[in-house]
mmCIF file as gemmi writes it, N, C-alpha and C atoms, coordinates in Angstrom:
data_model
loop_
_atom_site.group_PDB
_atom_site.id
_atom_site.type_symbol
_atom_site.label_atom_id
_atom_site.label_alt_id
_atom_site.label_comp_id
_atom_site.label_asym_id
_atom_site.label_entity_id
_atom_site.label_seq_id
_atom_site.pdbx_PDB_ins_code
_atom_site.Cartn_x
_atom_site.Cartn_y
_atom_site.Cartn_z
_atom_site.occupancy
_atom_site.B_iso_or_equiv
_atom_site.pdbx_formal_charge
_atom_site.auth_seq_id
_atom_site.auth_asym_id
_atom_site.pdbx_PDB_model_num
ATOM 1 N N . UNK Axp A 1 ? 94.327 110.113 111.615 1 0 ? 1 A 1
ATOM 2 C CA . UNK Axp A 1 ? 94.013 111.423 112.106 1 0 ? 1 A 1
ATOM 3 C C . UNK Axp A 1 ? 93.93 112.422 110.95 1 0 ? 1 A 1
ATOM 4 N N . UNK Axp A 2 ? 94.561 112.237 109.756 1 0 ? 2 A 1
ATOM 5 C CA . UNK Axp A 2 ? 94.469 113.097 108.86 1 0 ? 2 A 1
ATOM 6 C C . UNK Axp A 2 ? 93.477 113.022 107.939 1 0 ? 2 A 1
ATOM 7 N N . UNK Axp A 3 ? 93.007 111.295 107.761 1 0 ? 3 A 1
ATOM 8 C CA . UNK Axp A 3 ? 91.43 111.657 107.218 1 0 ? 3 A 1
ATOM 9 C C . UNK Axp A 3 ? 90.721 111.908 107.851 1 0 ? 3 A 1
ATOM 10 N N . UNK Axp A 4 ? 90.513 112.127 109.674 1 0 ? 4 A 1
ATOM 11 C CA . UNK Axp A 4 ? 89.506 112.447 110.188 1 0 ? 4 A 1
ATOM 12 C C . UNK Axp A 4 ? 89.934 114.29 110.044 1 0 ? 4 A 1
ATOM 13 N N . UNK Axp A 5 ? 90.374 114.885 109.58 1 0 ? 5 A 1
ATOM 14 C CA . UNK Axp A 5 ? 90.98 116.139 109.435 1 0 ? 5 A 1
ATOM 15 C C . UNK Axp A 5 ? 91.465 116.887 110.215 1 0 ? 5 A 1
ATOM 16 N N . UNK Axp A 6 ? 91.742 116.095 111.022 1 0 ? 6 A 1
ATOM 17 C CA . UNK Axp A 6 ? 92.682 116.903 112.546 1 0 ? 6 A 1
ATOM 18 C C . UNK Axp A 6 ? 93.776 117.193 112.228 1 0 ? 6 A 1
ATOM 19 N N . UNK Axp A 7 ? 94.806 116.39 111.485 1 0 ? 7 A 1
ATOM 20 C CA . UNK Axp A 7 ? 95.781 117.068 110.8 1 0 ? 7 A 1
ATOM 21 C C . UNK Axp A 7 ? 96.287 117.164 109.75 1 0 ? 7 A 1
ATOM 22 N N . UNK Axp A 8 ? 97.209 118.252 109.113 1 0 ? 8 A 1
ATOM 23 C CA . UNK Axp A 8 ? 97.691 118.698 107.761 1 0 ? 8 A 1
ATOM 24 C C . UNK Axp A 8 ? 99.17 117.77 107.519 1 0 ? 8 A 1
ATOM 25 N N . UNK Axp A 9 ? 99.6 118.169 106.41 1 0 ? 9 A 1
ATOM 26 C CA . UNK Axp A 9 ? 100.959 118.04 106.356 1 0 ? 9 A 1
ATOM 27 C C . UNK Axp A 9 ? 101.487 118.66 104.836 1 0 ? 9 A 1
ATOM 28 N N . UNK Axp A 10 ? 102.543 118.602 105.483 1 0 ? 10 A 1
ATOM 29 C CA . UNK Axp A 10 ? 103.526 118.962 104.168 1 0 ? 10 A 1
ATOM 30 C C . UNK Axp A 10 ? 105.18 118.274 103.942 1 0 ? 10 A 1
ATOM 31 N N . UNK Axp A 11 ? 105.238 118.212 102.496 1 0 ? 11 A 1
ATOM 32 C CA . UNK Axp A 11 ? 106.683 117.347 102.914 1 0 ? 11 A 1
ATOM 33 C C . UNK Axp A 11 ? 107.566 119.005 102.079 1 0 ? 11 A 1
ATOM 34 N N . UNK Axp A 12 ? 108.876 118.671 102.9 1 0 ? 12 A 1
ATOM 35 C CA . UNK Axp A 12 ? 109.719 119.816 102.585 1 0 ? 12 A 1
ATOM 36 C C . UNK Axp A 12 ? 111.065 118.473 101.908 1 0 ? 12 A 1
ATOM 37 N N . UNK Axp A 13 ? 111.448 119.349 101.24 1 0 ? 13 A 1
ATOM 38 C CA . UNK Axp A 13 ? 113.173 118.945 100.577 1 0 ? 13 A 1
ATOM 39 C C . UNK Axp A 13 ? 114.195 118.95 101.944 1 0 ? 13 A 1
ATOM 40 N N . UNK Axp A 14 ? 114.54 117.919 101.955 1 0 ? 14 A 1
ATOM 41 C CA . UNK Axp A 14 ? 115.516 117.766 103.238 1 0 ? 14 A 1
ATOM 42 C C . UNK Axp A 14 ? 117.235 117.878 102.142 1 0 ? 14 A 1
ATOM 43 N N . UNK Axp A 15 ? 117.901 118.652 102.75 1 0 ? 15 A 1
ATOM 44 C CA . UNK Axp A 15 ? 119.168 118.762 102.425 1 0 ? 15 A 1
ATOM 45 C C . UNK Axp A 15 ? 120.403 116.998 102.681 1 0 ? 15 A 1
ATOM 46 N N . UNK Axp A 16 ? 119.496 116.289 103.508 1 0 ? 16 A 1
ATOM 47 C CA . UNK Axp A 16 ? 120.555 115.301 104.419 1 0 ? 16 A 1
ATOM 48 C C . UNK Axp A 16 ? 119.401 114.515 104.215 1 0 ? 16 A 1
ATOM 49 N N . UNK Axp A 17 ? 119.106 114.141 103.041 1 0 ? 17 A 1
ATOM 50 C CA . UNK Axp A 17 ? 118.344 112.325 102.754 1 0 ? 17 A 1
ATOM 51 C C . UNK Axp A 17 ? 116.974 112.972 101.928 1 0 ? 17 A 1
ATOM 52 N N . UNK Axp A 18 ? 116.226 111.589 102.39 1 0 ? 18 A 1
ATOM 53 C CA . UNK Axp A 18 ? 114.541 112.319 101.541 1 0 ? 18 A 1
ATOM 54 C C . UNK Axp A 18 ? 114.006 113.191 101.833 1 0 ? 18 A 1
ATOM 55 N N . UNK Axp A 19 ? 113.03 113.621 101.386 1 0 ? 19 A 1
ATOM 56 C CA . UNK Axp A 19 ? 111.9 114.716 101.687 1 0 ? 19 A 1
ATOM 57 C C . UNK Axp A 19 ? 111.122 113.834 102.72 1 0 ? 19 A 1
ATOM 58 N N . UNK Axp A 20 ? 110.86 115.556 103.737 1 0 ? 20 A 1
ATOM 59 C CA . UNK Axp A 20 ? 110.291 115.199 105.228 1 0 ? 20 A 1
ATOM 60 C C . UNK Axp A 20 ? 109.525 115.47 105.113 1 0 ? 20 A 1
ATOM 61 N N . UNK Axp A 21 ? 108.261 114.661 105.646 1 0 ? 21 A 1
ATOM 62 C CA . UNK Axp A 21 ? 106.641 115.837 106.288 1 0 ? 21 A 1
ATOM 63 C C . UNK Axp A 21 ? 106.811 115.676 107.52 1 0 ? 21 A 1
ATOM 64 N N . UNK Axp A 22 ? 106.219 117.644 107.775 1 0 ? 22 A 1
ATOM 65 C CA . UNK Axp A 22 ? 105.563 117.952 108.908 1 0 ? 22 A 1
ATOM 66 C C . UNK Axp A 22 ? 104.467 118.011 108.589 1 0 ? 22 A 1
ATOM 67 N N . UNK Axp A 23 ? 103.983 117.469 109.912 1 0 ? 23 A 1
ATOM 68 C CA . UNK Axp A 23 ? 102.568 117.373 110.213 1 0 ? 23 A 1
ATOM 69 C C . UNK Axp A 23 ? 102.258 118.784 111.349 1 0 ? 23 A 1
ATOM 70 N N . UNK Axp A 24 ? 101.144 119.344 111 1 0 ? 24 A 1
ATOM 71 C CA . UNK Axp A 24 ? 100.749 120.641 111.828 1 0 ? 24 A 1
ATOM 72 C C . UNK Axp A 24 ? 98.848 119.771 111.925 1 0 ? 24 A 1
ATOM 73 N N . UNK Axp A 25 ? 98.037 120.291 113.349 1 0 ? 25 A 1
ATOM 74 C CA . UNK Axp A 25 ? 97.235 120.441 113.48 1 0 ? 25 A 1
ATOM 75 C C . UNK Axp A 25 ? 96.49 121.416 113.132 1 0 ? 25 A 1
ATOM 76 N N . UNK Axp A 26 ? 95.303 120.848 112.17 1 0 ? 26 A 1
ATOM 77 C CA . UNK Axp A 26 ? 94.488 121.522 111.938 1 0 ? 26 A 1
ATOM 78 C C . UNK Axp A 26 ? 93.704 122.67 113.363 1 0 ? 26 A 1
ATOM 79 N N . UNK Axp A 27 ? 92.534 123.641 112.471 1 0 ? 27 A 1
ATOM 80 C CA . UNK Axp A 27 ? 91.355 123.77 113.372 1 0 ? 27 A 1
ATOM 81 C C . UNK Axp A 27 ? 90.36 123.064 114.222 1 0 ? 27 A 1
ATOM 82 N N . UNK Axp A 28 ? 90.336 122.094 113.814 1 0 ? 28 A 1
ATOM 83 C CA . UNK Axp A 28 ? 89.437 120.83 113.999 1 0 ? 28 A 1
ATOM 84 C C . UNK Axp A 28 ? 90.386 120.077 114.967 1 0 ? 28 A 1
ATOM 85 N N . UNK Axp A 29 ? 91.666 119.828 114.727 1 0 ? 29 A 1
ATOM 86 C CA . UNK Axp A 29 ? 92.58 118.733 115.242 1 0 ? 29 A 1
ATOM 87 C C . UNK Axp A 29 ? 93.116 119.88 116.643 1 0 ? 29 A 1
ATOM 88 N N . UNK Axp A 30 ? 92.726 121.127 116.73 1 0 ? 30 A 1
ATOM 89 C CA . UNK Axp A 30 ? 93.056 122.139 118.089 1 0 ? 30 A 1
ATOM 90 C C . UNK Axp A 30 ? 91.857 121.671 118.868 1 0 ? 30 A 1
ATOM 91 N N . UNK Axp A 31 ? 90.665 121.956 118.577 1 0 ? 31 A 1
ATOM 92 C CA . UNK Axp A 31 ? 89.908 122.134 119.161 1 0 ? 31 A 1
ATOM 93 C C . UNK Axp A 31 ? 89.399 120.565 119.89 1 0 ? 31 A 1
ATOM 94 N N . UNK Axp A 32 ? 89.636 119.568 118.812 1 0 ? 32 A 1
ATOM 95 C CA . UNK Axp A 32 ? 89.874 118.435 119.764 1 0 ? 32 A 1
ATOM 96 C C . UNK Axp A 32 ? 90.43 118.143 120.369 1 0 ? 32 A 1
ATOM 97 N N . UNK Axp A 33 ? 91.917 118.541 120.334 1 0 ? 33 A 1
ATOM 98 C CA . UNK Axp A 33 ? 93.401 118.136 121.801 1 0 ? 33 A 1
ATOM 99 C C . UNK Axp A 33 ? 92.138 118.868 122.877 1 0 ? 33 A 1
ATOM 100 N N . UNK Axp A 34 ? 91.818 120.369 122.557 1 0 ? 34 A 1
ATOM 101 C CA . UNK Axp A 34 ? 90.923 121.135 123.602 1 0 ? 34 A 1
ATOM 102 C C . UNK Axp A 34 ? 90.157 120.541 124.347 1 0 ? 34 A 1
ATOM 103 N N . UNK Axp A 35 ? 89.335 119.629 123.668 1 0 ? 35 A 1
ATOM 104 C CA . UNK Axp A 35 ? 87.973 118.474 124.182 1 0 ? 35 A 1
ATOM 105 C C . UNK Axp A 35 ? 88.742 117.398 124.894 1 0 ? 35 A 1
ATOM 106 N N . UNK Axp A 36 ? 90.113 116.833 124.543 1 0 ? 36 A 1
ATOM 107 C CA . UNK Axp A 36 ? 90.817 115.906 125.419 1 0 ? 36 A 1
ATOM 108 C C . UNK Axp A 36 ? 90.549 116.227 126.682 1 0 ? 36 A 1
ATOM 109 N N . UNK Axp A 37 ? 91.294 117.343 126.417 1 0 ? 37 A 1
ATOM 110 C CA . UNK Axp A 37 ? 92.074 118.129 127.902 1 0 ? 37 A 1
ATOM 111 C C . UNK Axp A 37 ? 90.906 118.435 128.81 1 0 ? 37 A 1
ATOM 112 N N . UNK Axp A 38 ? 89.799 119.08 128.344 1 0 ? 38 A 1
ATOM 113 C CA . UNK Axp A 38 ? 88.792 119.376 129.418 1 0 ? 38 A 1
ATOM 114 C C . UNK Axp A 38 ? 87.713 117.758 129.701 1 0 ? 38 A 1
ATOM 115 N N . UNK Axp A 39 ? 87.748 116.739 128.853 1 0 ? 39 A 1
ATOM 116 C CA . UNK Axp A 39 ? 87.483 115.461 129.471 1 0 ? 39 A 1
ATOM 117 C C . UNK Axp A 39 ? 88.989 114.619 130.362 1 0 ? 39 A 1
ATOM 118 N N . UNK Axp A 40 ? 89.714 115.202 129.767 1 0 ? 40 A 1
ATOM 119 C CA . UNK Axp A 40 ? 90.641 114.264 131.445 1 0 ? 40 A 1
ATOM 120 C C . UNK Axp A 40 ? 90.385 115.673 132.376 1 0 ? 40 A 1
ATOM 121 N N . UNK Axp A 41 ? 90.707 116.699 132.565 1 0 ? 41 A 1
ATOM 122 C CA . UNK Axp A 41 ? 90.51 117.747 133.454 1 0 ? 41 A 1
ATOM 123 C C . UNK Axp A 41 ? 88.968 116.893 134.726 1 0 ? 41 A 1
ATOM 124 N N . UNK Axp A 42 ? 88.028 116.407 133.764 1 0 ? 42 A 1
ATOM 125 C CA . UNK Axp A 42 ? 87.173 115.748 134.664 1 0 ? 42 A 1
ATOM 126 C C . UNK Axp A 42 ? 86.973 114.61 134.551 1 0 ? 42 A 1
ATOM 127 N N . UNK Axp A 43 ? 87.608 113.807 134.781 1 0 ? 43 A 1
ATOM 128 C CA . UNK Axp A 43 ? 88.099 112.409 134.968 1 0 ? 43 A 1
ATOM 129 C C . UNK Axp A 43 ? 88.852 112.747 136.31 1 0 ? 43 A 1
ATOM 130 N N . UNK Axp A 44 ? 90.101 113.468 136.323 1 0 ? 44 A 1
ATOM 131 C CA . UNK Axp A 44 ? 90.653 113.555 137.085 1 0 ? 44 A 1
ATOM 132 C C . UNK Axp A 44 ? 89.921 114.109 138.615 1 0 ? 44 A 1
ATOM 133 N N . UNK Axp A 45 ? 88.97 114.917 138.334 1 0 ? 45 A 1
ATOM 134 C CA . UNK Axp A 45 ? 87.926 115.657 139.528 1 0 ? 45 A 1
ATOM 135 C C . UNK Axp A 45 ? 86.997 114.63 139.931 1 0 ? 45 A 1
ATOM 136 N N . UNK Axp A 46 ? 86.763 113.904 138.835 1 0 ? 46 A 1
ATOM 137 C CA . UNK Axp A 46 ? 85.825 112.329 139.523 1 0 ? 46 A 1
ATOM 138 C C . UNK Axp A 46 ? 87.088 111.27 140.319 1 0 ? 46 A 1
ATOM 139 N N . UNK Axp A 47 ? 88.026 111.287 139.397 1 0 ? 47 A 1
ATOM 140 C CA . UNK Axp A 47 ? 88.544 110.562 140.871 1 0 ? 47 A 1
ATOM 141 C C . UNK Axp A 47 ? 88.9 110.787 141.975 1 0 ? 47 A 1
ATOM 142 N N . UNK Axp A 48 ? 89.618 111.982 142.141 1 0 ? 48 A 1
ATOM 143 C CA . UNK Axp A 48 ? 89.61 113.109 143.435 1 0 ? 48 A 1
ATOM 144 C C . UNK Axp A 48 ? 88.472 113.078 144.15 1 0 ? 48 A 1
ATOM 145 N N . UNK Axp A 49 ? 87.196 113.334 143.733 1 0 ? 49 A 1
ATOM 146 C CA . UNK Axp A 49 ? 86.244 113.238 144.619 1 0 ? 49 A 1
ATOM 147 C C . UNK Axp A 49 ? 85.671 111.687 144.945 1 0 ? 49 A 1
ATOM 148 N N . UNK Axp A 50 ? 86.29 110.522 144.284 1 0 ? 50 A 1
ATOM 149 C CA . UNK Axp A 50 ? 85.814 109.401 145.09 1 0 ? 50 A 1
ATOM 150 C C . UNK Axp A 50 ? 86.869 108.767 145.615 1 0 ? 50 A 1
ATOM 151 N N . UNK Axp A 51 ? 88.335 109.119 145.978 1 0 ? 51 A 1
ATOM 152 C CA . UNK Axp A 51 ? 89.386 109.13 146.926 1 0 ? 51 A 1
ATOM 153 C C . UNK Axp A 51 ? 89.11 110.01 147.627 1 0 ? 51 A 1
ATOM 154 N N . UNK Axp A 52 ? 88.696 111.639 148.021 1 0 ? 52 A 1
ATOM 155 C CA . UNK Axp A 52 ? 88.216 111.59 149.033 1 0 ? 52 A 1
ATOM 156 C C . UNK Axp A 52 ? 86.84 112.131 150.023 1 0 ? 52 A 1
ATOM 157 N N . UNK Axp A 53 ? 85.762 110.589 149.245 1 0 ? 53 A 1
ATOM 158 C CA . UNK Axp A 53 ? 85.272 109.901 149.75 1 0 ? 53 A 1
ATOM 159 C C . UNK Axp A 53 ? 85.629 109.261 150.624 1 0 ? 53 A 1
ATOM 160 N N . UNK Axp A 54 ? 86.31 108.426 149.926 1 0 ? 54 A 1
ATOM 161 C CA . UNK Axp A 54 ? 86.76 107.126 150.609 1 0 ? 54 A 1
ATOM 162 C C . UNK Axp A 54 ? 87.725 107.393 151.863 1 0 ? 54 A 1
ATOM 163 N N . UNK Axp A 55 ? 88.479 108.714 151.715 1 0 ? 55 A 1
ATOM 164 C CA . UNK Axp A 55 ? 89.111 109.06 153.46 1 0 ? 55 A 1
ATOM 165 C C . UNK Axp A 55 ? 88.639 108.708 154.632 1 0 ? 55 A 1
């Protein structure tokens, strides 16, 4: 995901062992969760409407 550039990171100095990365989403890596969400949003309305059909 981070070479497709959806997300960043950074490693910080941890006080209690190694250095940590956080990972933050990019611009690119928002706007795709965005594109998830509105393709299941209709996934979910196609199956709703062919359950009830099938009533």
């Amino acid at each position: 995901m981070k070479n497709a550039g959806l997300l960043a990171y950074n490693w910080e100095e941890s006080t209690q062992g190694p250095p940590r990365k956080y990972y933050e989403l990019t611009d690119t890596g928002k706007e795709f969760v965005h594109e998830l969400g509105n393709s299941w949003n209709e996934l979910v309305e196609a199956v709703g409407t062919i359950k009830a059909s099938k009533s």
